[in-house]
N, C-alpha and C positions, 0 to 999 in steps of 0.2 A: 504494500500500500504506500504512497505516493500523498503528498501535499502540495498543495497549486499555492501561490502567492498573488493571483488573478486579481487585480484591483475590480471594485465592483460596488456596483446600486441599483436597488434595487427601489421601480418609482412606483407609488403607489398613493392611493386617495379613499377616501370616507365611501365615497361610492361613486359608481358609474356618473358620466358626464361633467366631471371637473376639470378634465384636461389634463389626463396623465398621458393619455397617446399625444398631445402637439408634447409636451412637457421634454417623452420619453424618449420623443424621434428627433425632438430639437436637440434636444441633449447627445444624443447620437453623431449629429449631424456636426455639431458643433465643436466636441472634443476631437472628432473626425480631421476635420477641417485644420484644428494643430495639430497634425501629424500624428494622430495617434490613430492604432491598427485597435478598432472599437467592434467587441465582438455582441452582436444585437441575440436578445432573447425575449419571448412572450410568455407569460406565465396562462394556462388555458389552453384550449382545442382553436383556438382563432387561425386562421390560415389568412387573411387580409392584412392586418398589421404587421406580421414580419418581411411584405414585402415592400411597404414603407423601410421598416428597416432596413432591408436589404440596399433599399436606395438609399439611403441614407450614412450607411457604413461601407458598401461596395464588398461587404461579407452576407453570406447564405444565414436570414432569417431564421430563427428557429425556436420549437417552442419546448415548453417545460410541466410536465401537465401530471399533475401525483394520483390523478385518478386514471387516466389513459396508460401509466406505463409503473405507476408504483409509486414510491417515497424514494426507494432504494437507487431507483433510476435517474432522481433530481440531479445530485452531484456528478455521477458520472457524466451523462447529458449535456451539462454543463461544463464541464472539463473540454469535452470533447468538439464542441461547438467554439471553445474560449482557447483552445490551444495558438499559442503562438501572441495573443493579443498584448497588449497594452493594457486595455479596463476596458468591462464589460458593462452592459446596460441591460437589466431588466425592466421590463413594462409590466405592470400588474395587471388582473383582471377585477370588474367589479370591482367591491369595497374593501380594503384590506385584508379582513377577518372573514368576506365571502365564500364559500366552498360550494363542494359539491350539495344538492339537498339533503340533508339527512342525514351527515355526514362528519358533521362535527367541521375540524378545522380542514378536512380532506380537501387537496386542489385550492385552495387558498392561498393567497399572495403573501399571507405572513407563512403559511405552516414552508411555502417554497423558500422565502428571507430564512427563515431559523436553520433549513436544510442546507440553503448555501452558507451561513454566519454572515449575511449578508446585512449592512445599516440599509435604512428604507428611508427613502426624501417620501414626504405626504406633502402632495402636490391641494391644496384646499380652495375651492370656490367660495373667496370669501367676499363674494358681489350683494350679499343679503344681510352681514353681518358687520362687528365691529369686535367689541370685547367680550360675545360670545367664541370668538374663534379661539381663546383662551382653556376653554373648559373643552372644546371640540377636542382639541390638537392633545391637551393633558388627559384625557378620556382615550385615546388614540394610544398614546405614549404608555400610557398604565395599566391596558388590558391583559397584554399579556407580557410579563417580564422575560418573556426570551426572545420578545420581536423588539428591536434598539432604532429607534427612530430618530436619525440623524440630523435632522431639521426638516424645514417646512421650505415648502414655493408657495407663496400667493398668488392665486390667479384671481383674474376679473377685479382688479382694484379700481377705484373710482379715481381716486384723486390723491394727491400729495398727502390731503389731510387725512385721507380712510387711510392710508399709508401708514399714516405716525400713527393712528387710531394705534393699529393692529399689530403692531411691532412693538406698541406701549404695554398694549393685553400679553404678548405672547414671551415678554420680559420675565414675568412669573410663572411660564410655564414649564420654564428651561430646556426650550427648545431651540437652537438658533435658523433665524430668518435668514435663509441661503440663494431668494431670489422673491421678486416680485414684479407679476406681469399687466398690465395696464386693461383695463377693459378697453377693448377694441372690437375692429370688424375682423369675426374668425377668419382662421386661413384656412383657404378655399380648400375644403375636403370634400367632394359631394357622396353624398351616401344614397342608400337602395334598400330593398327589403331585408335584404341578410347583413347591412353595416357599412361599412364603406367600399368605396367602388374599386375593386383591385388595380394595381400600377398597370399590368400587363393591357387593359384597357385603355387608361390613358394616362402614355407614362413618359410624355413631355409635360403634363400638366400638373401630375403625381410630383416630377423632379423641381418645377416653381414651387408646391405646396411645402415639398421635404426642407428647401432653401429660406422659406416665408418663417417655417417653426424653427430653423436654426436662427435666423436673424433675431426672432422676439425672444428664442430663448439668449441667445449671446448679449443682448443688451439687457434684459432683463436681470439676469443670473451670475451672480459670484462662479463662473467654470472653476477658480482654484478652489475656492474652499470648497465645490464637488468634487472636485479632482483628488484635493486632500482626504475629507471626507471615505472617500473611494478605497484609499491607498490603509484606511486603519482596519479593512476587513481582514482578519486572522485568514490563515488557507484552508482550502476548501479538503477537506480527508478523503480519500480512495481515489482507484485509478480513473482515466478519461475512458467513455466507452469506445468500445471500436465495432464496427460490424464484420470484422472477422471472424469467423467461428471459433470460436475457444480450443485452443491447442493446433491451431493451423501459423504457418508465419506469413502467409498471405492471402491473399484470392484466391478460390477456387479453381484452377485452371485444370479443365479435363483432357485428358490424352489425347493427339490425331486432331488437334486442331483447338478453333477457336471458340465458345462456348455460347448456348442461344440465345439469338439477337431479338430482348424483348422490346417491344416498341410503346412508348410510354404516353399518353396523348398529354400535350400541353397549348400552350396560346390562349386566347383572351376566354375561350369558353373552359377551360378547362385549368383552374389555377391552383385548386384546392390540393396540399399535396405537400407531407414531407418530407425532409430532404435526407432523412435516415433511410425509407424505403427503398429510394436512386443507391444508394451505399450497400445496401442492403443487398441486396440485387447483386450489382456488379462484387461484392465480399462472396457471394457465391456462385460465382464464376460465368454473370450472364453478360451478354453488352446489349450496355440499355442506351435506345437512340430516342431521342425524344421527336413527336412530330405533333404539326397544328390540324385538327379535325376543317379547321375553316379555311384551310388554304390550300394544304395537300389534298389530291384523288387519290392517292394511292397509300396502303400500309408501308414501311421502309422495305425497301427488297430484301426476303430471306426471313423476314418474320415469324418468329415462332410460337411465340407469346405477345400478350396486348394488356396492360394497364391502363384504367381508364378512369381517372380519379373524381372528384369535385368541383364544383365549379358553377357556372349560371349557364347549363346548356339552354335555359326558355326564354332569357334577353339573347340568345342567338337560336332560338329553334329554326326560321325561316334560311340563314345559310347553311345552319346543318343541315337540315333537310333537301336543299337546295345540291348540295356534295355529292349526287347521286351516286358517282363511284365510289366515292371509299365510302358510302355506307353497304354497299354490295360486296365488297372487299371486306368489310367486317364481319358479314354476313356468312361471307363464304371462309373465314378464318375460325368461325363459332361451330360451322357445320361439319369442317375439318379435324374439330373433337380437340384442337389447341387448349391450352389454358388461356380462360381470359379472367381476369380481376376487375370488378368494377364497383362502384362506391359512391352511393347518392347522383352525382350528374353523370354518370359512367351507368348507373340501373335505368335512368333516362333514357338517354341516349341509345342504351339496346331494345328499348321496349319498341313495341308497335307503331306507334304514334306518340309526341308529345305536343296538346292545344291542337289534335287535330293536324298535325302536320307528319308527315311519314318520317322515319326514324331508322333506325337498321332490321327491326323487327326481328332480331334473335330470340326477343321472349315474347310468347303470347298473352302482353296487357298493356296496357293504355296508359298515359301518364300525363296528369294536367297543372297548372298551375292551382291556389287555392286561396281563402284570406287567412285560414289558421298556421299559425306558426308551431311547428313542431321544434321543439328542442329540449335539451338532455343529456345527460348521460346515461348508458345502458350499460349493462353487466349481462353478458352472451355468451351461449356456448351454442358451438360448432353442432349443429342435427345429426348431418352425416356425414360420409367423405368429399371433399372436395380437392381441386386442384391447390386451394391457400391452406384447408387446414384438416386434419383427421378427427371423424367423430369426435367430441367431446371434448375436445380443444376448445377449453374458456379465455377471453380477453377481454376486453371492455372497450367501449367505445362512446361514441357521441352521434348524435342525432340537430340537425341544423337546415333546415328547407322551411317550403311553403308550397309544397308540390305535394299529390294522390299518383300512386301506382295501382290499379285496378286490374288483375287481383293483388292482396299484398301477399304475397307470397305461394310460391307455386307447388306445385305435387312434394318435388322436394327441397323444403327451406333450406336457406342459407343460415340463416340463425334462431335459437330459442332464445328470447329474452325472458331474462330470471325478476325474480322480487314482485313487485308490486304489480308492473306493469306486464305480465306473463303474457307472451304469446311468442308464434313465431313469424318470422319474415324474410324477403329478400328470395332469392332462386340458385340451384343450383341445377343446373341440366347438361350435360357431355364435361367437356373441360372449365364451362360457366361459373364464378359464382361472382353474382350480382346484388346489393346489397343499399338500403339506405345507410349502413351504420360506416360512420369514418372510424379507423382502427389508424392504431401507431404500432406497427411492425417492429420497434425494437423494443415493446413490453415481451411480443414473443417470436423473433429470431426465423425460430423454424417455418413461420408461415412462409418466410421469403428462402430460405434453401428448397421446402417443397415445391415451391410454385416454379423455380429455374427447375430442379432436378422433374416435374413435369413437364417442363420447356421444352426439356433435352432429349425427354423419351416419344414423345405423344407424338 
């Protein structure tokens, strides 16, 4: 075991909608900008936010999620994403103390701070208050004695004078004031029904927006005392993960050649997707080529396997549908008994139709847009065999649309969803398994050796 010296902070706020994402991607953006190699992390299932990040550090986005992959897996995860860096940034999810429902501190932004020993800046919308922010921030500070809250950011300040207000209040709370930001016209994020609109969408506009939060964060914000700040986090304990197989000293590489070239769908409809599973992959000996559903006809030449992740295929249903060949080409790669993987806009996009518009039609049902928002976390085990996992292989995952698959789920399921919410869902048919639930492949490893060593053989 191994200790990291990773400077690091970890940003976090009271609750949703106070400006820890401009806060956490300015900040990013900003220690970036002095030359430091700033390794960006999400604490949550979020797959939007890290690639702010991403733009923002010019390093792979990446998230941190104690429900998705464990507790055990934070620091490693971490390491492994932070190797090499200078100081890392985490964004938090929701309110500090937020978790999974029912769950206690589970997936929460502090139980993830305590995991890394990381201080947390509490980023506070203090546009409504004055010397209440006093009792806020020391309520915050003294919940729980193993989250250390490093100081506060003021956001949405009125004036010079709510300024001294708040800085007078927060004297006696013993917390030091490490930036404060102006009430102003927000920068330009535009958001959708699932949150914000991904870079890969529009990502000259994306790259003004990431530039806008570094500016208000840089003139707002003391960078050295976060920078200081940063540098007092003890090292994080055990090794960085790898997606090598345990007891191997590299990749996979099978005898007689080169190993199956899975083909991964990405571009503006298909964003949702992390960046361990790519790793993953290739650790067991596949090569993975990425391609765009909305531009390319064709699967990559030599195709063996198909990934089809997350994403807004129904803000592009009309060009996917419109791609006559490669949904024929998908079609005929399903029929071929290949493995294919796919994952909420990936169950889409194989179904029949989605609003009515033709689709690849590998599964027989129907998929439409709706106004209920489904979201969650789920706790699942495997029905049967599949090409990703063997009977009874449990992992857990999340649940994030606004979309109906009719039926939900086919002769033979892809998942039993446990607890509360008991049922099953999702398809597996020939080398198929299609699924609404997003999974993080390095909680369980094997699913991505099975799915190339099915690659290899099918």
């Amino acid at each position: 075991m191994v200790s990291s010296p990773v400077p690091r902070l970890v940003v976090a706020a009271p609750s949703s909608g106070s400006g820890k994402t401009t806060v956490a991607t300015g900040l990013m953006a900003a220690f970036a900008a002095r030359g430091l190699a700033v390794s960006p992390h999400k604490v949550g299932p979020d797959y939007i936010d890290p690639g702010y990040h991403a733009l923002a550090t010019g390093r792979t986005g990446r998230n941190l999620d104690a429900y998705l992959c464990g507790p055990e897996l934070i620091a490693p995860l971490f390491l492994h994403g932070a190797r090499g860096c200078d100081l890392a940034v985490v964004e938090g999810v929701m309110g500090l103390y937020d978790g999974a429902a029912g769950e206690g501190e589970l997936a929460s932004t502090a139980q993830v701070a305590k995991l890394l020993r990381a201080p947390v800046v509490l980023v506070v919308d203090a546009s409504a208050q004055s010397r209440s922010v006093a009792a806020l921030v020391h309520g915050f500070a003294s919940w729980d004695p193993g989250v250390r809250i490093g100081g506060v950011i003021l956001n949405k300040v009125g004036s010079d004078r709510h300024e001294e207000l708040l800085r007078e209040a927060l004297d006696s709370a013993g917390v030091p004031v490490l930036g404060v930001l102006r009430r102003a016209r927000p920068v330009q994020t535009p958001s959708r029904h699932l949150g914000l609109v991904p870079v890969a969408e529009r990502r000259a506009a994306a790259t003004d927006s990431v530039a806008a939060m570094a500016a208000l964060v840089t003139a707002g914000c003391d960078l050295a005392a976060l920078e200081a700040l940063a540098r007092t986090a003890p090292p994080v304990p055990g090794d960085p993960w790898s997606p090598v197989p345990p007891g191997s000293d590299g990749p996979v590489r099978p005898a007689g050649g080169p190993g199956p070239r899975i083909a991964v769908a990405g571009g503006p409809a298909f964003t949702f997707s992390y960046a361990e599973h790519t790793e993953l992959l290739g650790a067991a000996g596949a090569e993975v080529v990425p391609f765009d559903p909305l531009r390319e006809e064709r699967l990559p030449d030599g195709t063996a396997g198909l990934v089809v992740g997350g994403g807004f295929p129904e803000v592009y249903a009309a060009e996917l549908s419109a791609n006559e060949p490669l949904r024929a080409a998908v079609a005929e790669l399903a029929a071929s008994g290949a493995p294919i993987a796919a994952e909420c806009a990936g169950l889409l996009y194989l179904c029949r139709e989605l609003d009515g518009r033709p689709m690849c039609g590998v599964l027989d049902a129907t998929a439409r847009m709706t106004q209920r928002l489904t979201l969650g976390y789920r706790d699942a085990v495997a029905v049967g065999d599949s090409a990703l996992a063997a009977a009874g292989t449990r992992m857990r995952g999340h649940e994030f649309h606004r979309t109906a698959v009719e039926p939900g789920a086919g002769a033979a399921p892809a998942w039993g969803i446990r607890g509360r919410d008991r049922r099953v869902e999702g398809f597996v048919q020939r080398g198929v398994h299609a699924s609404y639930l997003h999974t993080h492949w390095a909680s369980e490893p094997g699913v991505a050796r099975r799915f190339v060593e099915r690659c290899r053989t099918s």
